[in-house]
C-alpha positions in Angstrom: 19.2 15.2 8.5 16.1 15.1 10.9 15.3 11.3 12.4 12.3 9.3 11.1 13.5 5.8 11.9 10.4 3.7 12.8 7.7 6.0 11.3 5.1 5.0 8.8 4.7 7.6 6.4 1.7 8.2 3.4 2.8 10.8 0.8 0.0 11.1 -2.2 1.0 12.4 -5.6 4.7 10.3 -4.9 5.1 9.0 -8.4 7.3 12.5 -9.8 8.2 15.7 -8.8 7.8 17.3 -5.4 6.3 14.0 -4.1 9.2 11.8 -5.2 11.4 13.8 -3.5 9.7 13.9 -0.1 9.0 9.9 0.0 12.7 9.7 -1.3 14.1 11.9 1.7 11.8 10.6 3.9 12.7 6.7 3.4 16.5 8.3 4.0 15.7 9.8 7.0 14.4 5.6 8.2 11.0 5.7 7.6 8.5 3.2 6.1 7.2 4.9 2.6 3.2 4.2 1.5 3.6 6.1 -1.9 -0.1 6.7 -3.4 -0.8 7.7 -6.9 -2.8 6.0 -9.4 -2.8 2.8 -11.1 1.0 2.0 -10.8 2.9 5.6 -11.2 4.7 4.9 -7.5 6.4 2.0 -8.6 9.2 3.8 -9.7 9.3 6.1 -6.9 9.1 2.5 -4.6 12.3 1.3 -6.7 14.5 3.7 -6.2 14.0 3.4 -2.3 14.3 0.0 -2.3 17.2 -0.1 -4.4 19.0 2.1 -1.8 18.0 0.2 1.1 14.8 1.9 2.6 11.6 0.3 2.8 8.6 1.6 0.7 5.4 0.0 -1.2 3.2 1.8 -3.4 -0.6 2.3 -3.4 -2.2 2.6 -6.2 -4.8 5.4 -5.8 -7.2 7.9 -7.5 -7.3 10.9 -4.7 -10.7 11.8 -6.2 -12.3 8.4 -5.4 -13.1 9.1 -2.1 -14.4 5.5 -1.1 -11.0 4.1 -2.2 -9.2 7.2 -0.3 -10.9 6.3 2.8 -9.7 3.3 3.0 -5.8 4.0 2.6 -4.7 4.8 6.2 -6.9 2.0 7.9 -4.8 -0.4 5.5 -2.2 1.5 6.3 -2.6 0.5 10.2 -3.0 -2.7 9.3 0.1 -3.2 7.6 2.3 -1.5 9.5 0.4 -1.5 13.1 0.3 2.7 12.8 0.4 5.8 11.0 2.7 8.7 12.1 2.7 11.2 8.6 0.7 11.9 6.5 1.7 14.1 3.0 -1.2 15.4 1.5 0.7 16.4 -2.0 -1.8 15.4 -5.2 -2.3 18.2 -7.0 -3.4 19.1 -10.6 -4.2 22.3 -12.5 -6.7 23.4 -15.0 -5.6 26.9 -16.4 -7.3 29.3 -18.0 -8.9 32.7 -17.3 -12.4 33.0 -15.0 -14.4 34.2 -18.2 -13.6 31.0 -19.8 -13.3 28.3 -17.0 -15.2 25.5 -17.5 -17.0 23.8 -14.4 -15.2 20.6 -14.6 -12.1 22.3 -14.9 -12.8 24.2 -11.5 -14.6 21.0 -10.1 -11.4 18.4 -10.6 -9.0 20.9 -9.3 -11.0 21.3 -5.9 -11.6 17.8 -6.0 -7.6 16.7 -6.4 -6.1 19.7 -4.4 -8.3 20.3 -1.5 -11.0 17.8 -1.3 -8.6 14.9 -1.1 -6.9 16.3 1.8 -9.8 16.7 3.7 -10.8 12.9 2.8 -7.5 11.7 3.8 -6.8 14.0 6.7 -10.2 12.7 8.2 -9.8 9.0 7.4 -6.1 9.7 9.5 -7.7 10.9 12.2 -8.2 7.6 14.6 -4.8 6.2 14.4 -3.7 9.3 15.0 -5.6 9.9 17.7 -5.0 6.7 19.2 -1.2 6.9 19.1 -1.6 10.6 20.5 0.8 11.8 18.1 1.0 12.4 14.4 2.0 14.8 11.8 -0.1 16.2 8.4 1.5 18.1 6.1 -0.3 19.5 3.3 1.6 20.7 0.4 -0.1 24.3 -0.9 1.0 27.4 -3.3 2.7 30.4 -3.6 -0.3 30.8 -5.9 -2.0 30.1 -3.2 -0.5 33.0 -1.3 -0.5 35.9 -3.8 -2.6 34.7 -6.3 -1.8 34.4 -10.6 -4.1 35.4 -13.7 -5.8 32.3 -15.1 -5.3 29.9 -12.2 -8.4 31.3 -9.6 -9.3 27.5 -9.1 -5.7 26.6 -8.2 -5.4 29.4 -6.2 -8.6 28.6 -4.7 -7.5 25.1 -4.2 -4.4 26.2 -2.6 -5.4 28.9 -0.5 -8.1 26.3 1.1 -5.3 24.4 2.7 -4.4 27.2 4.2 -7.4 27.7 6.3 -7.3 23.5 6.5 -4.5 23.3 8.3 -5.0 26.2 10.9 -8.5 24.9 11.8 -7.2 21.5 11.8 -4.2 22.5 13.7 -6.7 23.5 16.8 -8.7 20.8 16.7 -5.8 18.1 17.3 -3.3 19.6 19.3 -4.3 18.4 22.5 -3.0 15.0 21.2 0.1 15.9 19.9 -1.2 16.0 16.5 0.4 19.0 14.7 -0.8 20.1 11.1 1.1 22.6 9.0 1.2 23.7 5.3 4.3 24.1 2.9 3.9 26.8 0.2 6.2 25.9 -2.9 6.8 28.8 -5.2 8.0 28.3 -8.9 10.4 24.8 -8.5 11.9 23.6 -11.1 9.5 20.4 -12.4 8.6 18.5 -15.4 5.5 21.1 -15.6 8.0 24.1 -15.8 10.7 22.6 -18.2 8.0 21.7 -20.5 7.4 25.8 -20.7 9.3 28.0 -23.3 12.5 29.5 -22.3 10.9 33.0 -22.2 8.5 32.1 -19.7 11.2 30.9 -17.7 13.3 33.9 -17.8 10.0 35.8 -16.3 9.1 33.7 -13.8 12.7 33.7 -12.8 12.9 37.9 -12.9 10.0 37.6 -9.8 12.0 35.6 -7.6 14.4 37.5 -5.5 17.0 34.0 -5.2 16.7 34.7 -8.8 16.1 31.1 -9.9 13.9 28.5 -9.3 13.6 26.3 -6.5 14.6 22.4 -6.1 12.5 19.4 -5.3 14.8 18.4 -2.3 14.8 22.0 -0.8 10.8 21.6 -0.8 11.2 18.4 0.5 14.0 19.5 2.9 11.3 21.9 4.7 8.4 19.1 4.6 11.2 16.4 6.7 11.4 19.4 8.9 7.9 19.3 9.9 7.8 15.7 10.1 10.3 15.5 12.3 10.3 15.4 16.7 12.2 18.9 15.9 9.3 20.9 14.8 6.8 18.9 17.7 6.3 23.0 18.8 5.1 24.5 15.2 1.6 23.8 14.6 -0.9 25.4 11.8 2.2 27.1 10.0 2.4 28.1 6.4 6.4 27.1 5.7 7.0 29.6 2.2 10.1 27.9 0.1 9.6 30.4 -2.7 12.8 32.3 -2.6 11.5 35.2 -1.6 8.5 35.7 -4.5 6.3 36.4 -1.6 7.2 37.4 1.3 
């Protein structure tokens, strides 16, 4: 298991799912958890760390309230005296076919997915910058990658940290700042259990692995780029799909 002792770590969008997992395997690998969602959805997330020994606190966070995002890794410094990872993983969707989507259905998906990102990626930037070292990992989409009927503002969404990170990834490398991007495909989530059982059988006939993935093996390839290990891969797309896109 890669070494994080002594890092100070912000995951958003920690309070279920794919960003439980990563503050959970992050506070195992020794580092300090900020876990942002909104109102109090962390706390749990912040319990079951603590409860096994690591050290977390929760934020509580609207990503789309961009004067409050802002804000989150200067408090974060002045907490904890630095800020070594950031996780950009809030993400919502709002499905439904082009001829039908409504603005504010396109508008609160850019706004959660991508816009938040660039907020808190920015806002990250002086510590980081300072320290002359850092890592931001933005958590994207197979959909993202290939594209799916009746999600073009998710894919949108997704796709857009894609180009993020690689533009990013130049800007900050000179200071040992690397930025990459890990592309889920269909994991196995409150959001897909809630699905009928047929819809699961055909998601799971596109996926080569033939079943869907686990939280900790997306999480497994975001403590990866975290780590001093991957200090050499910068503006990367990391796919844990099983194979539905290759």
């Amino acid at each position: 298991m890669f070494e994080l002792t002594g890092k100070v770590a912000v995951v958003t969008g920690a309070s279920r799912g794919i960003g439980r997992a990563i503050a959970e395997r992050f506070a195992q690998q020794g580092a300090t958890i900020v876990a942002v969602a909104r109102g109090n959805n962390a706390a749990a997330t912040v319990a079951a760390i603590t409860e096994r020994g690591g050290r977390a606190e929760a934020m509580g966070v609207d990503v789309t309230d961009r004067a409050a995002l802002e804000k989150v890794p200067g408090a974060v410094v002045e907490r904890h005296g630095r800020l070594d990872i950031l996780v950009s993983n809030a993400g919502i969707t709002r499905d439904q076919l082009l001829m039908r989507m409504k603005r504010d259905d396109w508008d609160a998906v850019m706004a959660t997915n991508l816009t938040a990102t660039f907020v808190l990626a920015q806002a990250s930037m002086r510590p980081m910058l300072k320290q002359r070292g850092g890592r931001i990992i933005a958590v994207s989409s197979v959909v993202g990658q290939m594209g799916n009927a009746g999600q073009s503002n998710y894919a949108a969404s997704k796709a857009g940290l894609v180009g993020f990170v690689k533009a990013l990834a130049r800007e900050v490398a000179s200071r040992s700042i690397t930025v990459n991007a890990v592309a889920p495909g269909l994991v196995d989530t409150d959001m897909t259990r809630a699905v009928t059982e047929k819809v699961q059988v055909d998601w799971t006939a596109q996926i080569p692995l033939g079943r869907l993935g686990r939280v900790d093996e997306v999480a497994a390839a975001v403590s990866f780029l975290a780590s001093d290990e991957a200090a050499y891969i910068t503006g990367h797309v990391l796919a844990v799909n099983g194979g539905m896109y290759m």
